[in-house]
N, C-alpha and C positions, 0 to 999 in steps of 0.2 A: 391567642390560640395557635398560631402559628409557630412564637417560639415552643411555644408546649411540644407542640408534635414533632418538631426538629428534637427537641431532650431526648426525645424515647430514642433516637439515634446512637446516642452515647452506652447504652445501656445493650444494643446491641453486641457490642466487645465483651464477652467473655470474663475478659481481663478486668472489667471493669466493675463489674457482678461478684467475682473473686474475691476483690479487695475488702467490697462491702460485706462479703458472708466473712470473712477472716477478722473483719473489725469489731462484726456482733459474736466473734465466738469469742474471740478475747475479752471484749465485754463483760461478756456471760459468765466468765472465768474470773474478772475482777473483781464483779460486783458480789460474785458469793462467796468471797473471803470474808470474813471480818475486817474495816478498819482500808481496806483498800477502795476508795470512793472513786465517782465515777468520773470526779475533778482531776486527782491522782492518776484514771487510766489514762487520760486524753494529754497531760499531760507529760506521761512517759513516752506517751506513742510520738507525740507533736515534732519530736526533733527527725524521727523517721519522715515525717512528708516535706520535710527542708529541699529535696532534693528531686520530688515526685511533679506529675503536672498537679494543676490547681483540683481541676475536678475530683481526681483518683485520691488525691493527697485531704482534700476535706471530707470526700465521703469514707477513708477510712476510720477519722476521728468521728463520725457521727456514728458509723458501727459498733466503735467504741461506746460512746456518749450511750446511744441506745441500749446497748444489748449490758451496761453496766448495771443502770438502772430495772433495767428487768429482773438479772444477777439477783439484784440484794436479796428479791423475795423467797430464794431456794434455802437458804439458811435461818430466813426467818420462819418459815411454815418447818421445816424439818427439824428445826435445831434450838427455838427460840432465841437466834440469833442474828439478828440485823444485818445481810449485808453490809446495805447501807444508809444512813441516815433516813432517805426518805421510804426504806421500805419497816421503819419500827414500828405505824400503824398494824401493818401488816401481819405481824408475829404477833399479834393480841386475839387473835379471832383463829388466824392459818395454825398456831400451835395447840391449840384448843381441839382440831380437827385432827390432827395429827397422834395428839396424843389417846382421841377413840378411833386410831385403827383407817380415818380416811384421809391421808395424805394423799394419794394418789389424784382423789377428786380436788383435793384443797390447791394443787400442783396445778389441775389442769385448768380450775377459774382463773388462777393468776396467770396462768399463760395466754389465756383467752382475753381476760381482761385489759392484759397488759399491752397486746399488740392491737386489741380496739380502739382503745384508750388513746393508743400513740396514733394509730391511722386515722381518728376523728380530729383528733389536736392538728395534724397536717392539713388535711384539709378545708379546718378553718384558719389556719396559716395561709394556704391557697388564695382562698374565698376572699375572707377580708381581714389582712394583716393590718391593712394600714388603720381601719376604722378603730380595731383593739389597739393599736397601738397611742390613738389620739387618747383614748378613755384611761389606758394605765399614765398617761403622763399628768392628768388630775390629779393623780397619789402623793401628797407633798410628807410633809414629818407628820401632820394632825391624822390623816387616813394609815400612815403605814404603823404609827403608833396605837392605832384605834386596831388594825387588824391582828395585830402579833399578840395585843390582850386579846379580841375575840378568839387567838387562836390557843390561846393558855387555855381558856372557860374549857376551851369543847375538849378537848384532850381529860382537863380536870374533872370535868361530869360523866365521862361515859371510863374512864379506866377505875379498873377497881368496885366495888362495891360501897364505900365509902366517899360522901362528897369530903368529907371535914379531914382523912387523910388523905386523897388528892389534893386539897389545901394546903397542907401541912410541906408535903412532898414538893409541891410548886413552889413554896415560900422557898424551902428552903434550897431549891434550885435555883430560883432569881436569888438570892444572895450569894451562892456560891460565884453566879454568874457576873458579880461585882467583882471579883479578885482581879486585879491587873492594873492599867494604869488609864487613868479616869481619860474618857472617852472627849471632854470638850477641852478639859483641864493642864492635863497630861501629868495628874498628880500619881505617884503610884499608889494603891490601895490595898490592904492587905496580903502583903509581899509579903513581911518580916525579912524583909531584906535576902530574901530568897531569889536569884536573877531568874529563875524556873517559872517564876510566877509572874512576872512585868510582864507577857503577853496572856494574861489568862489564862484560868486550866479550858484547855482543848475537849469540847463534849464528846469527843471520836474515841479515845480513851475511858471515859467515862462512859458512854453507853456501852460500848465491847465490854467495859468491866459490870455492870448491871445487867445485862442484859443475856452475854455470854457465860465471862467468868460467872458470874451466880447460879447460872444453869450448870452448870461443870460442876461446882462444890455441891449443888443441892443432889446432884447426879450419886453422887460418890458418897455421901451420907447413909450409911452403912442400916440406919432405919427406917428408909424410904425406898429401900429396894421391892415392895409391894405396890408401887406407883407407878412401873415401870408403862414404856409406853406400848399400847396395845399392837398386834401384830398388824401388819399393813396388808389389806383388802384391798384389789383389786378392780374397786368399786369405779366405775367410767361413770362418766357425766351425762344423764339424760337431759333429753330433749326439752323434756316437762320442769326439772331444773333450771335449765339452762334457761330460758324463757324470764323463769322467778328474776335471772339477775339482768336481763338485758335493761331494763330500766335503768339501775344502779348505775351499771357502765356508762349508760348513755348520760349521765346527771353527774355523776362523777369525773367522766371527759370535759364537761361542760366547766365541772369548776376547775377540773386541773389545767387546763388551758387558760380560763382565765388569770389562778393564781399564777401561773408562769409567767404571763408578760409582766406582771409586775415585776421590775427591777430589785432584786433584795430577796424577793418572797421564795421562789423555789418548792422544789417537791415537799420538802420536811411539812410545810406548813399545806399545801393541797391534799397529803396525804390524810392528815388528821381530820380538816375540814369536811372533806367525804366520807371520812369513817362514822362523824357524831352526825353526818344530815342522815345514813344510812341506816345509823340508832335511833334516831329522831322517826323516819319514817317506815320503820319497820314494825309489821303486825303481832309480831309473836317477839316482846322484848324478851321476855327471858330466856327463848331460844337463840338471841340473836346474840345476849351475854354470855352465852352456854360454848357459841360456837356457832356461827353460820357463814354458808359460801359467799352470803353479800356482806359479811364482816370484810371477806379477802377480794371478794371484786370491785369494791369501793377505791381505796386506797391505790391499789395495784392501778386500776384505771385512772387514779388521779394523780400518780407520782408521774406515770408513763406520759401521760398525755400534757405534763407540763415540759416535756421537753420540745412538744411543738410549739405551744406557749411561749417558752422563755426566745424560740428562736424569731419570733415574730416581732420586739423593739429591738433585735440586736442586726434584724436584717431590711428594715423600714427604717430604723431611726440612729444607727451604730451604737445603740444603746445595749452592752449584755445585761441578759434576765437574769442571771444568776453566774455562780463561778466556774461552772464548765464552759458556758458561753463567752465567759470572758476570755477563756483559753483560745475557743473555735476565733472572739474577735482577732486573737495577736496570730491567728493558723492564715486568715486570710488577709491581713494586710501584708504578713512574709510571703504571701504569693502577689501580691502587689492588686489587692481586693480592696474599696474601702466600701463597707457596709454602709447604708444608708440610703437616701429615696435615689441620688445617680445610679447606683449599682445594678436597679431595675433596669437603667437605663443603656448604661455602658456594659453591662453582662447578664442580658436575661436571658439569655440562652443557660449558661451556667447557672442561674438561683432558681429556675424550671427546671434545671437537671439536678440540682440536689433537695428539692419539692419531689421528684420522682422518687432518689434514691433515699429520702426520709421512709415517706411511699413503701419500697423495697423492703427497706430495714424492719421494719414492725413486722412486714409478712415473714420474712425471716426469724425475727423472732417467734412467732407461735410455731412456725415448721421446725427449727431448734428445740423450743421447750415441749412440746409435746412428743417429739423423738426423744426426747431426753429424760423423762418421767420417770422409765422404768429403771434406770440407770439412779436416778437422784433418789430416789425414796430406799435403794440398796445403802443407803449413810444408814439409814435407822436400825437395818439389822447387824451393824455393827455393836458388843457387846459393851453399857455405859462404862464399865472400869478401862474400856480400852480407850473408846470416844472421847469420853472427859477430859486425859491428858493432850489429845490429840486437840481438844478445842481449845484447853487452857494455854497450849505453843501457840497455836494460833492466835490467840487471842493476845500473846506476848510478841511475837514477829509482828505482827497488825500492826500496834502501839507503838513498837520501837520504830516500824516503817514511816512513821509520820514526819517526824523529825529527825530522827536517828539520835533518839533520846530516851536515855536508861529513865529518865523522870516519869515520860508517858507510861510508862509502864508500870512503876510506883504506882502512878492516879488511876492506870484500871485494875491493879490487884487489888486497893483501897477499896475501889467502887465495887469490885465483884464483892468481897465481903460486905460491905454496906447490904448490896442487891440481896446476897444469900442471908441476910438479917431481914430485910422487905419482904422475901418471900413466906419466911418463918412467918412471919407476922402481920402479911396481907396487907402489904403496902405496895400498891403499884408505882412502877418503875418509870413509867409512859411522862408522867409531867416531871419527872426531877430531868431526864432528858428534852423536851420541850423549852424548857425553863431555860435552858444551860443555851440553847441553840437561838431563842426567842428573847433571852435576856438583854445581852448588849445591843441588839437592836428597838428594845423597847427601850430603854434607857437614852439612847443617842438619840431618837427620835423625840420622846418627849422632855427633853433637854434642848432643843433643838424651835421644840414647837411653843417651850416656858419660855428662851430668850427672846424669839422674837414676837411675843402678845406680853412682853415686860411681865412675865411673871403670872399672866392671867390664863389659867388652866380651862375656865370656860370655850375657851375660845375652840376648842375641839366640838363642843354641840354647836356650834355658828355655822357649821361646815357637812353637809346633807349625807355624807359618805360616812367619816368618822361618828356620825351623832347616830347613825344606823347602824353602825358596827357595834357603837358600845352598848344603844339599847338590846342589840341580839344576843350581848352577851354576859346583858341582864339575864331575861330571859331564860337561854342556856342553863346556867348557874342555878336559880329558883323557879324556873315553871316546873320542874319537876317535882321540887316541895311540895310546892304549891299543888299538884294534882295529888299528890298522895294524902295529902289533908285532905283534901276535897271527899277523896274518896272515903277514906277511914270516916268523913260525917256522914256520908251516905250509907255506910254498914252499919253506925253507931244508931243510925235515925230508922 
């Protein structure tokens, strides 16, 4: 307690407060591009704190890290377009709102959400890192193999209207997700001798082209200009609203924290998880497939709050939760930091002052996004023939920005057309992206978990975690059949 209260000293300086609003507005600025992640911001920024002290210099990449992740959701709810990666739940539910007219409200859950989300996950960082941090290290190849299919099912059953083409669309995203060079093997796989392809096609690409481009082309389609999207109401967030979603946030925090300390796992996958428990226990399904504000306070609150997650094995155990934190790990050993149980020890003054400035960061976020509303929902009354091209560049800078590669850009003009043939014909887009992100990590893992049980696949139910992942996503997949029969004999009878 005592270093606690020395922290709040650091935060007295001005300068020091400065750094963190300048981190979460650049953030805020990356994350709602297309294609520019929140891996990418922290990694642009990372060479600038070479030269800063350790404190100033980490909390500006956590500004970053923060306010990126928040980012994605302003492009997803306005534009149907994913910041970033883990804001794609998001765009399923927030564009739905958007397009009758309440963006404004659909703006202010996620801003709401998104900095509860992250102020809950900190403070169970605070609380008990180390305990979470004992329980993700149980996660071997059997449980992380078991989770990445639980996390295909839920994506599969709740996007779309169709089980059997979210099936379809999932298959054929895990096989795309094979293209490269074999992950135990090092053979290469469907290259055709293409060198573009020995590292796999990149899902960042292919989702901006699903996701963006397809929204651009179907924009500009000269006979859907009667679909346009409804004028933007003004509509504020009640109280008696607001209330409906505290639950969600609060359950959603819960699991995007915990997916974060998993090493691997990341917001992409906490994001969706929260989305199909929020399907799962929501009263009114078909308003909630229509469009609802716990569509967008689910996700938003599980993406966010995995960033306090992910920092809890990489600050107890020097273990990174994911690939921004891998960034934050190489930020603080170049300040001469080494994460792990001494760090508590040798510098707790310093990991109680950036528990603080995590702290900080979220409350900055909602004072940003909610000053910011009136401003971001002014993208929509921008005219679609003018929009479109403006999203299709974007969506072309993004892609090349990755690599500095005329290729990536090929694989999201391909997938926008794909997208804009999916939406003609109601195929959601949600698992073929899933797929592509979830793929090589199912793969390496249950490759991983066949070599060492010599081949014997059982060996995943032997093990209380993985054998409870895959019954839920039994489950998942068929309870819902299963009650529609149910009920259809009960109308029949």
């Amino acid at each position: 307690m005592e270093l606690f209260m020395q922290s709040f000293s650091n935060f007295i300086d001005i300068g020091t407060v400065s750094i963190l609003f300048l981190g979460c507005v650049i953030g805020i600025s990356i994350g709602s591009l297309p294609g520019l992640t929140a891996t990418m911001g922290v990694a642009l920024i990372l060479p600038i704190t070479f030269g800063m002290d350790p404190l100033p210099g980490i909390l500006l990449l956590i500004g970053v890290y923060f306010g990126s992740i928040y980012g994605g959701c302003l492009a997803a709810i306005l534009l149907n377009t994913p910041g970033t990666p883990s804001s794609a739940a998001t765009a399923i539910a927030g564009y739905k709102l958007t397009q009758r007219g309440l963006a404004y409200k659909a703006l202010t859950v996620s801003t709401l959400s998104s900095g509860i989300g992250g102020i809950i996950s900190v403070i169970i960082l605070l609380i008990i890192a180390p305990q979470l941090a004992r329980f993700a290290l149980n996660f071997s190849a059997q449980e992380i193999f078991a989770l990445t299919v639980f996390g295909l099912a839920i994506i599969t059953s709740v996007a779309g209207k169709s089980l059997v083409k979210g099936l379809i669309v999932a298959a054929v995203g895990l096989i795309i997700s094979t293209v490269g060079v074999d992950p135990i093997n090092g053979y290469p796989r469907f290259t055709f001798g293409n060198y573009n392809l020995t590292g796999g096609i990149n899902f960042i690409p292919v989702m901006i082209g699903v996701f963006a481009a397809a929204q651009a082309f179907h924009s500009l389609e000269g006979s859907l200009k009667n679909q346009s999207v409804k004028k933007v109401e003004v509509v504020k967030l009640k109280w008696k609203e607001f209330k409906t979603v505290i639950q969600t946030i609060l359950q959603s925090a819960g699991i995007g924290t915990g997916i974060g300390m998993i090493p691997g796992a990341g917001g992409d996958i906490a994001c969706f998880v929260a989305y199909n428990v929020a399907s799962m226990t929501a009263k009114d399904k078909k308003e909630f497939e229509e469009g609802n504000i716990n569509g967008v306070a689910a996700p938003e609150s599980a993406n966010n709050a995995t960033t306090g997650g992910a920092m809890i094995p990489l600050l107890t155990l020097g273990i990174p939760g994911d690939a921004v934190t891998a960034v934050l790990l190489g930020a603080l050993m170049v300040q001469g930091l080494q994460p792990g149980p001494q760090l508590y020890q040798q510098n707790g003054e310093l990991v109680y002052s950036l528990f603080i400035g995590m702290f900080l960061a979220n409350i900055l976020i909602i004072v940003l996004g909610l000053l910011g509303i009136r401003l971001f929902v002014k993208v929509l009354e921008i005219p679609k023939v003018i929009l479109a091209p403006i999203i299709l560049t974007l969506c072309a800078v993004g892609s090349y920005a990755l690599n500095n590669s005329i290729f990536d850009v090929y694989v999201m003009l391909i997938a926008g057309i794909i997208g804009y043939l999916m939406i003609r014909y109601e195929f959601s887009a949600s698992p073929l992206v899933l797929a592509l992100i979830l793929g090589p990590m199912m793969e390496s893992n249950l490759r991983r978990t066949l070599s060492l049980s010599n081949g014997d696949f059982m060996t995943v139910f032997t093990r209380p975690i993985s054998a409870t992942l895959l019954i839920l996503t039994v489950l998942t997949l068929f309870a819902p059949l299963i009650l529609k029969k149910i009920n259809r004999g009960k109308k029949n009878s």
